[in-house]
PDBQT receptor file of N, H, CA, C and O in Angstrom, charges set to zero:
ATOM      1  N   UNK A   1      60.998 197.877 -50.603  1.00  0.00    +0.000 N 
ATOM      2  CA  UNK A   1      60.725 199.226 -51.056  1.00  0.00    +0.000 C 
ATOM      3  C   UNK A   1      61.919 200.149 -50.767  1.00  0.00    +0.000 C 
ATOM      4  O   UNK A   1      62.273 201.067 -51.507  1.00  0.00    +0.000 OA
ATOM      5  N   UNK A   2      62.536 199.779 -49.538  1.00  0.00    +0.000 N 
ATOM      6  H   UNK A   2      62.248 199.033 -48.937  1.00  0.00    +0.000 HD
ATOM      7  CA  UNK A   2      63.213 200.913 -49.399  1.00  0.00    +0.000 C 
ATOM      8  C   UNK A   2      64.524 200.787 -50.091  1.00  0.00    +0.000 C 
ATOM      9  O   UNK A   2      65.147 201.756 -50.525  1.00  0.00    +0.000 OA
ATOM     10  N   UNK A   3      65.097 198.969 -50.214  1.00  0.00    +0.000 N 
ATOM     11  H   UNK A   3      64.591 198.182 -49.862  1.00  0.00    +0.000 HD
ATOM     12  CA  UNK A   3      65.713 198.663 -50.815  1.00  0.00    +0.000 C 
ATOM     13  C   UNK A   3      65.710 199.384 -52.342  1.00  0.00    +0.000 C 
ATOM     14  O   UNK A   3      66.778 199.719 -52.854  1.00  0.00    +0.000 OA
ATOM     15  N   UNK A   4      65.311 199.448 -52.553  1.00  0.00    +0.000 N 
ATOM     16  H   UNK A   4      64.444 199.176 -52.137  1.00  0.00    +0.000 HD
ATOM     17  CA  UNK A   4      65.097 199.663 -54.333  1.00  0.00    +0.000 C 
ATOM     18  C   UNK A   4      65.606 201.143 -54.407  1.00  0.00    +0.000 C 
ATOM     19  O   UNK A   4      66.501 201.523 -55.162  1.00  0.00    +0.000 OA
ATOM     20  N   UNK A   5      64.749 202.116 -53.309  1.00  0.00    +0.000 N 
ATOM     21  H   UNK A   5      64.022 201.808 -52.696  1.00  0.00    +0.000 HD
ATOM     22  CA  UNK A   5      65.663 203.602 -53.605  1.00  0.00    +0.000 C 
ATOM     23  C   UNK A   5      66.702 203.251 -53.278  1.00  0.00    +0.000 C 
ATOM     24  O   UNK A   5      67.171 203.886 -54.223  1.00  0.00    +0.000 OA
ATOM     25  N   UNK A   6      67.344 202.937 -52.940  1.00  0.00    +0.000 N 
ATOM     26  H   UNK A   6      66.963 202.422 -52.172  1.00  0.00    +0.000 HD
ATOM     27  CA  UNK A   6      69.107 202.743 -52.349  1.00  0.00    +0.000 C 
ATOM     28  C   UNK A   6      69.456 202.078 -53.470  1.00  0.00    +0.000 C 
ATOM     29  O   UNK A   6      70.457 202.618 -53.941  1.00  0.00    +0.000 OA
ATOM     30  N   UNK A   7      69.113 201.191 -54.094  1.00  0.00    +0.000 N 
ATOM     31  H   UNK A   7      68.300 200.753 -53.711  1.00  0.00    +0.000 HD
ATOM     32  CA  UNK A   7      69.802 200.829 -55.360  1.00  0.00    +0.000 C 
ATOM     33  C   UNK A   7      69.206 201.545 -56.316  1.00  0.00    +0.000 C 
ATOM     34  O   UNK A   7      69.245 200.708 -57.218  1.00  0.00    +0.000 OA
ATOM     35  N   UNK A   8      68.701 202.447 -56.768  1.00  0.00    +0.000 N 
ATOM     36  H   UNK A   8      68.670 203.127 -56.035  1.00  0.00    +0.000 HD
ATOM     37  CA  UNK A   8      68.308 203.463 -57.358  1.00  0.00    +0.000 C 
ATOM     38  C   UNK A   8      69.519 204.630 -57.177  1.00  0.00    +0.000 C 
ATOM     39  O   UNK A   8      70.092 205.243 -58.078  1.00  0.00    +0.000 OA
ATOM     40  N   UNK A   9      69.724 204.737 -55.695  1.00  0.00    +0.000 N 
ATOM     41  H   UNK A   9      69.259 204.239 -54.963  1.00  0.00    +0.000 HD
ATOM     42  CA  UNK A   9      70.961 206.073 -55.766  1.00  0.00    +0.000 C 
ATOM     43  C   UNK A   9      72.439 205.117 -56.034  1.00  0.00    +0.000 C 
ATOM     44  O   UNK A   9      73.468 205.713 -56.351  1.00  0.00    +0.000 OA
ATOM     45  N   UNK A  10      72.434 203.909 -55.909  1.00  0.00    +0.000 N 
ATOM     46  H   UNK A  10      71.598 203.424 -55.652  1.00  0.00    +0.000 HD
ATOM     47  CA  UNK A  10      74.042 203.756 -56.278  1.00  0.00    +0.000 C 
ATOM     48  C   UNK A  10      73.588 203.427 -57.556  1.00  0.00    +0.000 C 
ATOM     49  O   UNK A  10      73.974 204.507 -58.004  1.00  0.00    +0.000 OA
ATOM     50  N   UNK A  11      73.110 202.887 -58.527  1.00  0.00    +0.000 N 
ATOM     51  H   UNK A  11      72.796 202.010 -58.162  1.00  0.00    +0.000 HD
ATOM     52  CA  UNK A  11      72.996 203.071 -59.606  1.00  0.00    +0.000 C 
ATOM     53  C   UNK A  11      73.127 203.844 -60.315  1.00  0.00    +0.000 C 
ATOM     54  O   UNK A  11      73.498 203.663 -61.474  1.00  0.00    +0.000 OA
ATOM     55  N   UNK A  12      72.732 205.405 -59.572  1.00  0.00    +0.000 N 
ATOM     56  H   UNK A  12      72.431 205.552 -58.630  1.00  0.00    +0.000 HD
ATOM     57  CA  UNK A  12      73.006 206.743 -60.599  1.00  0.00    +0.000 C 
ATOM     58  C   UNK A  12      74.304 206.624 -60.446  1.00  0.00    +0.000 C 
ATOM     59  O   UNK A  12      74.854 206.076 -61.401  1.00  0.00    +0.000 OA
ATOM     60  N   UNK A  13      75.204 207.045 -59.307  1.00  0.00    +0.000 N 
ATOM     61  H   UNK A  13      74.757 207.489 -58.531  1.00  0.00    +0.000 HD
ATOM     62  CA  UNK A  13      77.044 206.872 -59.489  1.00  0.00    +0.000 C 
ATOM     63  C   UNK A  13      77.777 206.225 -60.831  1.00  0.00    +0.000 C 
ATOM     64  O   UNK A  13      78.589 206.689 -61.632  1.00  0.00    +0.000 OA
ATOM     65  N   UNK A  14      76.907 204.529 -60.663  1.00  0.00    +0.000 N 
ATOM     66  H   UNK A  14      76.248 204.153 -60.012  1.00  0.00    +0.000 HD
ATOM     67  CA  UNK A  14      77.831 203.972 -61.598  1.00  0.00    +0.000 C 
ATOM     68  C   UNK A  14      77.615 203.943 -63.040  1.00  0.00    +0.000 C 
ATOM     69  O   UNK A  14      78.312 203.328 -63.846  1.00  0.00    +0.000 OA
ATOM     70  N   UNK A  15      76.337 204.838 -63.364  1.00  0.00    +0.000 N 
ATOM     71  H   UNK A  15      75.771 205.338 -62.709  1.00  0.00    +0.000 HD
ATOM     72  CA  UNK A  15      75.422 204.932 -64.643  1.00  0.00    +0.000 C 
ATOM     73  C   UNK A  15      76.187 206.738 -65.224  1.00  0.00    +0.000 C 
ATOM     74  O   UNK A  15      76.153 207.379 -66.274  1.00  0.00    +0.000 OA
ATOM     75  N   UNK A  16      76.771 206.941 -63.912  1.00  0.00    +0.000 N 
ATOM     76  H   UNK A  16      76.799 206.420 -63.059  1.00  0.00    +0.000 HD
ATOM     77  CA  UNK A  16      77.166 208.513 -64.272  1.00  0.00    +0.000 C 
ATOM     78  C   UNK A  16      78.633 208.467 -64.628  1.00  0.00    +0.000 C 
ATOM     79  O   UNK A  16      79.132 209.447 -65.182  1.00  0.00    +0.000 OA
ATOM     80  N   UNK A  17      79.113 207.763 -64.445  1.00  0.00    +0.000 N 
ATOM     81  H   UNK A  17      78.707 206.967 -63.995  1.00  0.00    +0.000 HD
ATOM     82  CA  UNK A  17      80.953 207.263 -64.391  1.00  0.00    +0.000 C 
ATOM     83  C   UNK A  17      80.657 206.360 -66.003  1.00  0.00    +0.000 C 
ATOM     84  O   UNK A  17      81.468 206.516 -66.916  1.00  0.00    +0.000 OA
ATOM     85  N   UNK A  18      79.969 205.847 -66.104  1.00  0.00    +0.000 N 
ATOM     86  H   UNK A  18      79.310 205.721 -65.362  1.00  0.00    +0.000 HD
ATOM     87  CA  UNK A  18      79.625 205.098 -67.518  1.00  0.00    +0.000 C 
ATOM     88  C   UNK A  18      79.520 206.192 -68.433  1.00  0.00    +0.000 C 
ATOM     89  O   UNK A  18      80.326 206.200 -69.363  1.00  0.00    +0.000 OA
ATOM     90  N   UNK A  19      78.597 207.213 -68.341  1.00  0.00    +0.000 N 
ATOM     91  H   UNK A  19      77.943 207.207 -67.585  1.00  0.00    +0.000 HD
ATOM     92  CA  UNK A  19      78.626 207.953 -69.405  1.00  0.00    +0.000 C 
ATOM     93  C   UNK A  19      79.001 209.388 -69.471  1.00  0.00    +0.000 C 
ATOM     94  O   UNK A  19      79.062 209.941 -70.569  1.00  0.00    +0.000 OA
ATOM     95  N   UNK A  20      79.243 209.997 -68.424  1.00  0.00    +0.000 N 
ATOM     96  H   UNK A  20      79.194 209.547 -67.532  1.00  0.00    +0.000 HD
ATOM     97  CA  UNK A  20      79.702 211.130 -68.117  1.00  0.00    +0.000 C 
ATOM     98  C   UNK A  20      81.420 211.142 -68.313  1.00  0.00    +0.000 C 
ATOM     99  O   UNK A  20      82.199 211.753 -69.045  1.00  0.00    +0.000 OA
ATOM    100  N   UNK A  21      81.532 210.219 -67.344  1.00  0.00    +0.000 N 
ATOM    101  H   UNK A  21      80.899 209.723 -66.749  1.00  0.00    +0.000 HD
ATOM    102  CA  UNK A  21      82.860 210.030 -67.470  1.00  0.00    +0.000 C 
ATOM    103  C   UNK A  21      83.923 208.883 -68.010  1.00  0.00    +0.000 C 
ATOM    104  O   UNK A  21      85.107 208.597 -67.829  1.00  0.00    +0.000 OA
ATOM    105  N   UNK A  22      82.883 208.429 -68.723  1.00  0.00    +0.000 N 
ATOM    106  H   UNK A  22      81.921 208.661 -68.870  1.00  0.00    +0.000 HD
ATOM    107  CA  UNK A  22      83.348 207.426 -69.666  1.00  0.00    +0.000 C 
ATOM    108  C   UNK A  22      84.675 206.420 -68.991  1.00  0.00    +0.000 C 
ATOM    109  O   UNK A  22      85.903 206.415 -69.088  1.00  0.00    +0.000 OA
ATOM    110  N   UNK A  23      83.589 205.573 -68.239  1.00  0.00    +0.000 N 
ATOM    111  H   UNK A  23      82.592 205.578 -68.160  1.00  0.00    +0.000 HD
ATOM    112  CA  UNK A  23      84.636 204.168 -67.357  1.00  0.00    +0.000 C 
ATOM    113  C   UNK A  23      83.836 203.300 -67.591  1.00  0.00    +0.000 C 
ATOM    114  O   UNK A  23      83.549 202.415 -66.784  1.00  0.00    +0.000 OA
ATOM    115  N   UNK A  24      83.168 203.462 -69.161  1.00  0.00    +0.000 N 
ATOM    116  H   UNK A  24      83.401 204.181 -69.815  1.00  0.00    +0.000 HD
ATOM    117  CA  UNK A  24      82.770 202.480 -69.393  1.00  0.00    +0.000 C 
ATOM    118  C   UNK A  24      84.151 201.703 -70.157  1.00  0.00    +0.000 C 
ATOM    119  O   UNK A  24      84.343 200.504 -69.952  1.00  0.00    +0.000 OA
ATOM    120  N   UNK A  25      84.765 202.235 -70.748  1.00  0.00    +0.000 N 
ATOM    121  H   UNK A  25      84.609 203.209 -70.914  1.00  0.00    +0.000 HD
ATOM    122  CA  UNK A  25      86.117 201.307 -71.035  1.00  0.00    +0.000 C 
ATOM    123  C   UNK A  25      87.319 202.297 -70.728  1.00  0.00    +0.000 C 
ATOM    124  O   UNK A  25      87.558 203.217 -71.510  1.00  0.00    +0.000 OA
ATOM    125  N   UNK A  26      88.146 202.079 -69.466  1.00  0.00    +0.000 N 
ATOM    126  H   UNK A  26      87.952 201.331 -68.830  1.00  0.00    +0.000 HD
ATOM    127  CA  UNK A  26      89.528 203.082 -68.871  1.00  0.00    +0.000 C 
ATOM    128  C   UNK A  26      90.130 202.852 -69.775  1.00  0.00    +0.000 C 
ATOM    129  O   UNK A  26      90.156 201.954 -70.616  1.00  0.00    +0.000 OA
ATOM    130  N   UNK A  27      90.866 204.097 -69.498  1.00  0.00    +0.000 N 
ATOM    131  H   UNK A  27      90.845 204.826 -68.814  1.00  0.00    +0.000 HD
ATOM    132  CA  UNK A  27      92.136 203.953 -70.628  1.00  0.00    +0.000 C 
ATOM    133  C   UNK A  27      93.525 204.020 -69.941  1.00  0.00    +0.000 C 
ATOM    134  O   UNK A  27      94.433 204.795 -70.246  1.00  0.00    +0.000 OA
ATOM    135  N   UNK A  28      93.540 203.109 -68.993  1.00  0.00    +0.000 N 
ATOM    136  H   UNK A  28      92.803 202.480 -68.746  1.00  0.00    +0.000 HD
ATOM    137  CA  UNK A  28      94.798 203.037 -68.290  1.00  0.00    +0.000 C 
ATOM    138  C   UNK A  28      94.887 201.412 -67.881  1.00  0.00    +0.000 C 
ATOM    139  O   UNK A  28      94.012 200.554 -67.996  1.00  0.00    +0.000 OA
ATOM    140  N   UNK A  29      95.723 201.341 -67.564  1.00  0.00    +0.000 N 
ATOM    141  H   UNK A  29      96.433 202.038 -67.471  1.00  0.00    +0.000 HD
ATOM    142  CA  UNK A  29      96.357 199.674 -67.724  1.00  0.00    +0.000 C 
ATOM    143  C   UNK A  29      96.704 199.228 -65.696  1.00  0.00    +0.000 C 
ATOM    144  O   UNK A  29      97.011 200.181 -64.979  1.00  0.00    +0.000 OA
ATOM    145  N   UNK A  30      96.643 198.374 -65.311  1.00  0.00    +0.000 N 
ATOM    146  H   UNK A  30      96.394 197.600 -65.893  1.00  0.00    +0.000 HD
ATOM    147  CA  UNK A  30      96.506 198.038 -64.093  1.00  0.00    +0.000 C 
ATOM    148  C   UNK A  30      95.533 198.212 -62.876  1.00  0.00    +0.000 C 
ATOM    149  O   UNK A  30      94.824 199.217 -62.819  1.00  0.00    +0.000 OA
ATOM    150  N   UNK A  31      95.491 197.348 -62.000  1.00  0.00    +0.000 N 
ATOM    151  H   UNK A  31      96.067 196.532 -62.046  1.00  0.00    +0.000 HD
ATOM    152  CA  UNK A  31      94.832 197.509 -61.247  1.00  0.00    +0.000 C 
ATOM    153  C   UNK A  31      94.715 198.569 -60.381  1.00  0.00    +0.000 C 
ATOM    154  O   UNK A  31      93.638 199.153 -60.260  1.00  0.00    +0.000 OA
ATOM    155  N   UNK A  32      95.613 198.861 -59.816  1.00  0.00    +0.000 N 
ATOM    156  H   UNK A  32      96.488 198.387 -59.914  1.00  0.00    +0.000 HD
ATOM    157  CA  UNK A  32      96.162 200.127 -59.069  1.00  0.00    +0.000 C 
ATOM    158  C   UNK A  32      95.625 201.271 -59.912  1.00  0.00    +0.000 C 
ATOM    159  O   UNK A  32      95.144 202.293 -59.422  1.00  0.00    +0.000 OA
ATOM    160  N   UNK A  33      95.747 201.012 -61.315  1.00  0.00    +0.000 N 
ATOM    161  H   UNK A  33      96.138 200.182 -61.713  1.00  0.00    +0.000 HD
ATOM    162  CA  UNK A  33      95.839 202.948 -61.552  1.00  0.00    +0.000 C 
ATOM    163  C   UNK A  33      94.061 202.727 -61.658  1.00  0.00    +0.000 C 
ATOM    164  O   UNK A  33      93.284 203.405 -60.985  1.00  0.00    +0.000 OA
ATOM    165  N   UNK A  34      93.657 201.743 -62.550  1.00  0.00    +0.000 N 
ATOM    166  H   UNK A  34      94.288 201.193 -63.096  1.00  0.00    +0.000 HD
ATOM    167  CA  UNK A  34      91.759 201.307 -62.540  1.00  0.00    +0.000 C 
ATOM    168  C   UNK A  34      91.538 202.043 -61.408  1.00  0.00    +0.000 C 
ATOM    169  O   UNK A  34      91.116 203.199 -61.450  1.00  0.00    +0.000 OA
ATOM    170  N   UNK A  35      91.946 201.099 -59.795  1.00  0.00    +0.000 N 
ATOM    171  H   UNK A  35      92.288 200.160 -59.761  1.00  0.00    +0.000 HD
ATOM    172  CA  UNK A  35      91.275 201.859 -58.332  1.00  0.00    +0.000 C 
ATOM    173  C   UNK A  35      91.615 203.159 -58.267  1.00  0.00    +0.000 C 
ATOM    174  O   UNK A  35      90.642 203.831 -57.926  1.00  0.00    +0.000 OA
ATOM    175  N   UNK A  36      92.715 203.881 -58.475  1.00  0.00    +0.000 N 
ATOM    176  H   UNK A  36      93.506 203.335 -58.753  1.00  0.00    +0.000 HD
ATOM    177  CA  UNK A  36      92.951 204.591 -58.490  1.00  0.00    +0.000 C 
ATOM    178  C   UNK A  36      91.606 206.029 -59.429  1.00  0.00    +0.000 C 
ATOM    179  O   UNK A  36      90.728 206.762 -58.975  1.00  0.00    +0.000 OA
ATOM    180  N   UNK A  37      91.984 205.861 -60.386  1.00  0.00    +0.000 N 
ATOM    181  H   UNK A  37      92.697 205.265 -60.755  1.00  0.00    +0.000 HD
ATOM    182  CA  UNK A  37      90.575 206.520 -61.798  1.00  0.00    +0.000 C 
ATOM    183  C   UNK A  37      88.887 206.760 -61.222  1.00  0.00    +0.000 C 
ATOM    184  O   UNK A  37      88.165 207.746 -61.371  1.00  0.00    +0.000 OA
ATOM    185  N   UNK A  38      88.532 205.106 -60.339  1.00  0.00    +0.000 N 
ATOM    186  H   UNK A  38      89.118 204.305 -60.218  1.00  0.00    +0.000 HD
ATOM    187  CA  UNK A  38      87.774 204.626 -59.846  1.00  0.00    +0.000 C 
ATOM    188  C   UNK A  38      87.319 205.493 -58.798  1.00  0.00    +0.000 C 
ATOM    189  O   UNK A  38      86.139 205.837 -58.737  1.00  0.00    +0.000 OA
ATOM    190  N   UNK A  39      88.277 205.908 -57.879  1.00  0.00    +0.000 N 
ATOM    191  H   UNK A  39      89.236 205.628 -57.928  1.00  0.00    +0.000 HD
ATOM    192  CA  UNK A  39      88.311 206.521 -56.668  1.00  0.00    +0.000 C 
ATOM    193  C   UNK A  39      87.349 207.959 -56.757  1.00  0.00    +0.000 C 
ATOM    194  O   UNK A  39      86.325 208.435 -56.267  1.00  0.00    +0.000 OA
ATOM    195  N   UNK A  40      88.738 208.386 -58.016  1.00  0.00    +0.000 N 
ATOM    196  H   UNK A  40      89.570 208.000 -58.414  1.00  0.00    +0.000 HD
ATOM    197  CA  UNK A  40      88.594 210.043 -58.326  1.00  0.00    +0.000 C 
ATOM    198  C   UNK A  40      87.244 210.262 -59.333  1.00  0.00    +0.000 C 
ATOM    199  O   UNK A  40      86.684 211.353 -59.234  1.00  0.00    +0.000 OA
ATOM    200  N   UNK A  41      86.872 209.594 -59.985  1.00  0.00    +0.000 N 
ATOM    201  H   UNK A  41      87.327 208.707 -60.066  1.00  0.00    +0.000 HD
ATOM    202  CA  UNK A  41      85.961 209.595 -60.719  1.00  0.00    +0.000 C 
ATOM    203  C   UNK A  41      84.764 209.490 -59.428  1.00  0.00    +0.000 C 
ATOM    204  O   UNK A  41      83.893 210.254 -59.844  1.00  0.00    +0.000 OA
ATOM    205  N   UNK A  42      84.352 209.026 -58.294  1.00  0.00    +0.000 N 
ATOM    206  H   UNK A  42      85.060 208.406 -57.956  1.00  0.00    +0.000 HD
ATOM    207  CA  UNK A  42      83.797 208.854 -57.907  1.00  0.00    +0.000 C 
ATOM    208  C   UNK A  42      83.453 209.802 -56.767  1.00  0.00    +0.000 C 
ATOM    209  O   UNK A  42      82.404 210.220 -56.276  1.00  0.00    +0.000 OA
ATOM    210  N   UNK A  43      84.625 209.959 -56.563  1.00  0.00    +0.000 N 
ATOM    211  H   UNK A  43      85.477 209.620 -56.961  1.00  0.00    +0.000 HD
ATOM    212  CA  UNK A  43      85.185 211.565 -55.856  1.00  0.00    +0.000 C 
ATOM    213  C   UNK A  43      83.969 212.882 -56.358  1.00  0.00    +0.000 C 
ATOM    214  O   UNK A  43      83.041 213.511 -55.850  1.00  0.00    +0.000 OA
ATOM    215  N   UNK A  44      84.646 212.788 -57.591  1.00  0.00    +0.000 N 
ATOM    216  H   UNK A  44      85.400 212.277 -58.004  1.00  0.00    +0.000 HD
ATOM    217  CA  UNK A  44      84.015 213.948 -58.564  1.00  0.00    +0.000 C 
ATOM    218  C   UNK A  44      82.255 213.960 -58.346  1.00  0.00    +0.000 C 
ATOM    219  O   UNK A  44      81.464 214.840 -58.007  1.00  0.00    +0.000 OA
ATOM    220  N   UNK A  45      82.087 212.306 -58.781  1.00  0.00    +0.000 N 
ATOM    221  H   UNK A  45      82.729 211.591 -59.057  1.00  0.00    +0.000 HD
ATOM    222  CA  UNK A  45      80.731 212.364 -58.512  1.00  0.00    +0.000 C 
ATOM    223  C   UNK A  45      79.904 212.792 -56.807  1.00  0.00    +0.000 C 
ATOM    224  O   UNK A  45      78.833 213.391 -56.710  1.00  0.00    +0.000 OA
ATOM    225  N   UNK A  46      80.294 212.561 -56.261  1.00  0.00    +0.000 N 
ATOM    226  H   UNK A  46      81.164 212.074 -56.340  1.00  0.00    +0.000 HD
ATOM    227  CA  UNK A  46      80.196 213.048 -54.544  1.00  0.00    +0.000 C 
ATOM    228  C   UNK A  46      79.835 214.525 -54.509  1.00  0.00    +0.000 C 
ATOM    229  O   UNK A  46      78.993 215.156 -53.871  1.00  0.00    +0.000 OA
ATOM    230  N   UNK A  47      81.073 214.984 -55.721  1.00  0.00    +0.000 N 
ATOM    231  H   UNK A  47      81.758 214.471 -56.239  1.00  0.00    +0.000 HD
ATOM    232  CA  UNK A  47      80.878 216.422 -55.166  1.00  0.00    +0.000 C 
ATOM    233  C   UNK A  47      79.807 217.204 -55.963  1.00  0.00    +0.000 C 
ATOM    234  O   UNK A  47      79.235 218.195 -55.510  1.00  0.00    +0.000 OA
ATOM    235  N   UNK A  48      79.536 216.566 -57.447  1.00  0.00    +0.000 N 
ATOM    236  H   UNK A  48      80.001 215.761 -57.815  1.00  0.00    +0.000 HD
ATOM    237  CA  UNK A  48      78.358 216.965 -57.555  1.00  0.00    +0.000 C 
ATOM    238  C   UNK A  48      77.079 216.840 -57.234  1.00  0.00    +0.000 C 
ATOM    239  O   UNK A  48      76.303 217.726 -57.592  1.00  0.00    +0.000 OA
ATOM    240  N   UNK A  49      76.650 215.821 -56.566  1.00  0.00    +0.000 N 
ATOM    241  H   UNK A  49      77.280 215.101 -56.276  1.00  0.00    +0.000 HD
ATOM    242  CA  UNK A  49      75.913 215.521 -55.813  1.00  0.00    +0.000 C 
ATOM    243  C   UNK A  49      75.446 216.555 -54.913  1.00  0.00    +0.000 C 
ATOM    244  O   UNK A  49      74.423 217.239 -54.910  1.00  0.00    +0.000 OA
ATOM    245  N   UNK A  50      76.754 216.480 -53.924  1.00  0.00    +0.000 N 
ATOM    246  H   UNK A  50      77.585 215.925 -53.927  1.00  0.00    +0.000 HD
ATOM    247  CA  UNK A  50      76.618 217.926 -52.840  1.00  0.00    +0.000 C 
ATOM    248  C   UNK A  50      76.218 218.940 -53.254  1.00  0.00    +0.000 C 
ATOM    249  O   UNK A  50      75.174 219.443 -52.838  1.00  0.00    +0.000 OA
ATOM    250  N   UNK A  51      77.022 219.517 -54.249  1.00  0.00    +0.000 N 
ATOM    251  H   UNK A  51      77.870 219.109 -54.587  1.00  0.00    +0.000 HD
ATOM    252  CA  UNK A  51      76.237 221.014 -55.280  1.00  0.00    +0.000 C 
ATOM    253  C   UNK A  51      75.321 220.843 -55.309  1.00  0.00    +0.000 C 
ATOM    254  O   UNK A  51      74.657 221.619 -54.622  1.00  0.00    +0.000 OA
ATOM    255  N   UNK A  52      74.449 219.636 -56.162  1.00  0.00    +0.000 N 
ATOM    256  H   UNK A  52      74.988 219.006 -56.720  1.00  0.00    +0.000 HD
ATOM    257  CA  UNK A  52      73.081 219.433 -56.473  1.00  0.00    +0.000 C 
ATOM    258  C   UNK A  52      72.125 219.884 -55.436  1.00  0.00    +0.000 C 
ATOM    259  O   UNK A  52      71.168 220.638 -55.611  1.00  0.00    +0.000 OA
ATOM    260  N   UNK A  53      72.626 219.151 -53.989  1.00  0.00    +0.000 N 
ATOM    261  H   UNK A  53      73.404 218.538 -53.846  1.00  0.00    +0.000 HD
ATOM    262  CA  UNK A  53      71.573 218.956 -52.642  1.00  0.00    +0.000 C 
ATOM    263  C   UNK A  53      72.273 219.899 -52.129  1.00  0.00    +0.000 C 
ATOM    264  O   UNK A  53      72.272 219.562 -50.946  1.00  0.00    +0.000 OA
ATOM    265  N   UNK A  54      72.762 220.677 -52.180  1.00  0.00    +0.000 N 
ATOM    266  H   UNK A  54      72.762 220.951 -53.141  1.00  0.00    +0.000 HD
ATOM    267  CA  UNK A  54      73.157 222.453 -51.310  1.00  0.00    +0.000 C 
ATOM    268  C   UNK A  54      71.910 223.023 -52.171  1.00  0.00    +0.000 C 
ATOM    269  O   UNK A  54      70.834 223.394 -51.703  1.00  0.00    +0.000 OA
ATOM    270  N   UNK A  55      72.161 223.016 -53.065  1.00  0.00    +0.000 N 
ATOM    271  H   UNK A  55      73.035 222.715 -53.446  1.00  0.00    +0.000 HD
ATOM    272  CA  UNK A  55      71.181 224.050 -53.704  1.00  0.00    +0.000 C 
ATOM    273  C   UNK A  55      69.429 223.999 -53.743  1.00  0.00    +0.000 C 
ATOM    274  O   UNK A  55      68.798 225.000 -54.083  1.00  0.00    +0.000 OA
ATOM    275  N   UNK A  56      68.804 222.826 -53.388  1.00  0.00    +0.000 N 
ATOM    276  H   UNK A  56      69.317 222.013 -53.112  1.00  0.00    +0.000 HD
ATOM    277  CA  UNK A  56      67.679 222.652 -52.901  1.00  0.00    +0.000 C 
ATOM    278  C   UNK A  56      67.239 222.517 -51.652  1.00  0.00    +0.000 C 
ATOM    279  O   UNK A  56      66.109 222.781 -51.242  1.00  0.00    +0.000 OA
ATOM    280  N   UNK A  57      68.089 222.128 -51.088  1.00  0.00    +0.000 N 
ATOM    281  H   UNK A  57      69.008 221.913 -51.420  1.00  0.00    +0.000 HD
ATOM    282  CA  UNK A  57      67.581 222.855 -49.041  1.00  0.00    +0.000 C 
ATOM    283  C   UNK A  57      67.631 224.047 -48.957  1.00  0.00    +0.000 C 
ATOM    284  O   UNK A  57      68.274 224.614 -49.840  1.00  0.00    +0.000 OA
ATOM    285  N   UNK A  58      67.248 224.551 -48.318  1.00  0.00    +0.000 N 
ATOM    286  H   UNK A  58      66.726 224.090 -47.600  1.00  0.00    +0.000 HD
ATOM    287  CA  UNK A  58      66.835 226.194 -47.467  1.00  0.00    +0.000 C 
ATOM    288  C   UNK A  58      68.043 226.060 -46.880  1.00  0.00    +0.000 C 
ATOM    289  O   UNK A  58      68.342 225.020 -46.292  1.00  0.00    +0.000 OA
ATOM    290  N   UNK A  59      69.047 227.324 -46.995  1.00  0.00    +0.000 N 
ATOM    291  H   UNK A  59      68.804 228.169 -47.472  1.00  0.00    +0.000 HD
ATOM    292  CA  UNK A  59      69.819 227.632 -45.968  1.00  0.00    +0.000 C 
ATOM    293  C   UNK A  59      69.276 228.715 -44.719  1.00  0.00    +0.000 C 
ATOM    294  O   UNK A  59      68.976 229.908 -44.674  1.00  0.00    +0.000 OA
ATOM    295  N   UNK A  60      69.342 227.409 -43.604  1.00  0.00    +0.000 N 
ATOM    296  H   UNK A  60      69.586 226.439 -43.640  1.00  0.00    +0.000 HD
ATOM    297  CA  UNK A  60      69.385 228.115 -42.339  1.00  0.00    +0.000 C 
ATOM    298  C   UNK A  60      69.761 229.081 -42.007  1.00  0.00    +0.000 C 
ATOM    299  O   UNK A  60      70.961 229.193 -42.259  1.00  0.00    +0.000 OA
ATOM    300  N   UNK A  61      69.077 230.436 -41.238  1.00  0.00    +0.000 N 
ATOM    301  H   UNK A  61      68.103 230.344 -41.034  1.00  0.00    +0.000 HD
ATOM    302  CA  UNK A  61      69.668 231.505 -40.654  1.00  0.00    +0.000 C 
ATOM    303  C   UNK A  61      70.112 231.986 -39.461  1.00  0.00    +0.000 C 
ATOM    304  O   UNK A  61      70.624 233.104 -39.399  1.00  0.00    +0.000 OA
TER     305      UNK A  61
């Protein structure tokens, strides 16, 4: 059970880089620059995430 939400949240990452940010086919050539794309694309996703979950907790006073 608990397994399944956890592959439920990395699933959204790589389902969001597929179509958001279209790595479903890179358009850059090597391995290095792939990890590289990979990284930052994933980066990006992190930080919306955070936005997302800042904005539904209560900020503490």
């Amino acid at each position: 059970m608990l397994s399944q939400k956890k592959r439920k949240l990395i699933e959204q990452g790589f389902g969001w880089t597929k179509v958001v940010r279209r790595m479903r086919q890179v358009m850059v050539r090597g391995l290095k620059r792939v990890d590289h794309l990979f990284v930052l694309t994933m980066a990006a996703y992190n930080l919306t995430r955070m936005r997302s979950l800042g904005q539904i907790r209560p900020k503490a006073a």
